[in-house]
N, C-alpha and C positions, 0 to 999 in steps of 0.2 A: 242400114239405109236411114237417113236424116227424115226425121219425122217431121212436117211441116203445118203450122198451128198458124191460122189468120185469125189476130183480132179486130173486130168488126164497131165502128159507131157512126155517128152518122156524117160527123166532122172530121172525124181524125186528127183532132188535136189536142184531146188532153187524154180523156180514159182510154183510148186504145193505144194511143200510144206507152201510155204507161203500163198498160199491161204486156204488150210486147217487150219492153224495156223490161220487166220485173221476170218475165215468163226466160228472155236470152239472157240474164243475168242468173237468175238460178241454175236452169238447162248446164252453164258454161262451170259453175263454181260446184256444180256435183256431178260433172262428164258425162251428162248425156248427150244424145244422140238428136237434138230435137233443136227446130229455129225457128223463132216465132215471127211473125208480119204483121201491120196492121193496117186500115185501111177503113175507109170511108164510103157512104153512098154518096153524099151529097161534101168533098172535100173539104176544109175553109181555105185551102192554100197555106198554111201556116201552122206550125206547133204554138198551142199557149207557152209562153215565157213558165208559168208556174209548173208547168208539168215538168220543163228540163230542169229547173230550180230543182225539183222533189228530190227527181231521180240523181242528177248529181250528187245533192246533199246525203243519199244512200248510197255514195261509190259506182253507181252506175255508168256506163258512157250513156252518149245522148248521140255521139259523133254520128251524123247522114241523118237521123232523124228528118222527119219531115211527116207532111200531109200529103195522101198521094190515093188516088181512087179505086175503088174494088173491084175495077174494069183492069187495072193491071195485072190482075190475079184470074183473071179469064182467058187469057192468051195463050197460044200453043207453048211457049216458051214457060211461062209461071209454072212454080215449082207444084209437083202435085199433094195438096193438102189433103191429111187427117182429120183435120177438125177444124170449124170454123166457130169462135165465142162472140158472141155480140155482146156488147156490156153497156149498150144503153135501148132503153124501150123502143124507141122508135126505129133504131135499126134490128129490132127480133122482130118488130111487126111488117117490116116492107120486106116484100118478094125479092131475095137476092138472083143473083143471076147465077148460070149454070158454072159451077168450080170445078176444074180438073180434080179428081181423088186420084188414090193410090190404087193399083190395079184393077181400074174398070169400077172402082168403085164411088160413090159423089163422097165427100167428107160429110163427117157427122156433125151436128149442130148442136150448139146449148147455147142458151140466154143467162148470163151471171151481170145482171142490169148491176147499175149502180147510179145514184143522183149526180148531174152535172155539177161537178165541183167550182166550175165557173160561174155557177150564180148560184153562190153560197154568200149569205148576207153575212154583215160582221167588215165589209169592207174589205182592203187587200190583207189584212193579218186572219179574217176571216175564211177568205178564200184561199188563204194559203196553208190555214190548216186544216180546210177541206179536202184540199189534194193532197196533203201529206196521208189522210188517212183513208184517202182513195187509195194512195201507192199501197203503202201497209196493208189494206182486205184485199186489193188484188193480188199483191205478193202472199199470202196466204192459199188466196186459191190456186195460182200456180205452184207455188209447191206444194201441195195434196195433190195438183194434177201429176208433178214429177216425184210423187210417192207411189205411184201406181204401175205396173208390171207393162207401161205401156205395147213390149215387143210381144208378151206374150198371149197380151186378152184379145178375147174375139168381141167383134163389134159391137155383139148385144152386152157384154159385160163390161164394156168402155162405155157405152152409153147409159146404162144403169148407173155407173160409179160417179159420170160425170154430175149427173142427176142427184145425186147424193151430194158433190159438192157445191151444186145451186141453192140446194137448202142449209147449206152452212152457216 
């Protein structure tokens, strides 16, 4: 069964998307069983250009890509989520809305913040090697997440482990 991973910020267009981009790119190139999503409270309509720059420039697709809201992940139809990562402050601190989990159960949540790459001073060479090294610490954290026995651990030891890689 496809384990299903929403990341959360509050735009949806640079860190979650890249970490979704990093999370179904690893998930794909070591068989696992797991698709990641990402999503917005407040959407901006648009991916930042730098973000698909990154991720292309590590082989990654970007294809459908977009900004798209955390109300599409609330519907009878959304796929039922494991885990919801938010990866910027402001979206760990607003009240998400009710997520389908996986049998009866809500998904579990972790905050893996990280600074908006987009207002990284230094100019565009500045902000472009912000997001590259956004891509890079979020591709890390997603593969430790996909080093982990995800079918086999029960909730309290996915959420401990996840917790462990917050302080990374």
């Amino acid at each position: 069964m496809t384990l299903h991973v929403l990341v959360l910020c509050t735009h949806n267009s640079a860190r979650s998307v890249l970490g979704e981009g990093m999370l179904n790119h690893w998930a794909a190139r070591l068989g696992r069983d797991l698709r990641a999503h990402s999503a917005g409270s407040a959407p901006g309509g648009c991916v930042n250009p730098l973000a698909l720059e990154v991720l292309q420039g590590a082989g990654i697709a970007t294809a459908g890509a977009r900004s798209k809201s955390w109300d599409e992940f609330t519907r009878a139809d959304a796929p039922p989520l494991a885990l919801v990562i938010t990866v910027c402050d402001r979206a760990a601190a607003e009240a998400c809305p009710v997520f389908r989990g996986r049998a009866g159960e809500s998904p579990l949540r972790v905050h893996w913040g990280y600074p908006d790459p987009s207002d990284a001073e230094g100019g565009e060479e500045g902000r472009r090697r912000a997001f590259e090294l956004t891509r890079q610490a979020l591709g890390y954290r997603m593969l430790q997440l996909l080093a982990l026995p995800l079918e086999s651990m029960d909730r309290a030891a996915l959420a401990t482990a996840l917790q462990r890689i917050a302080q990374s």
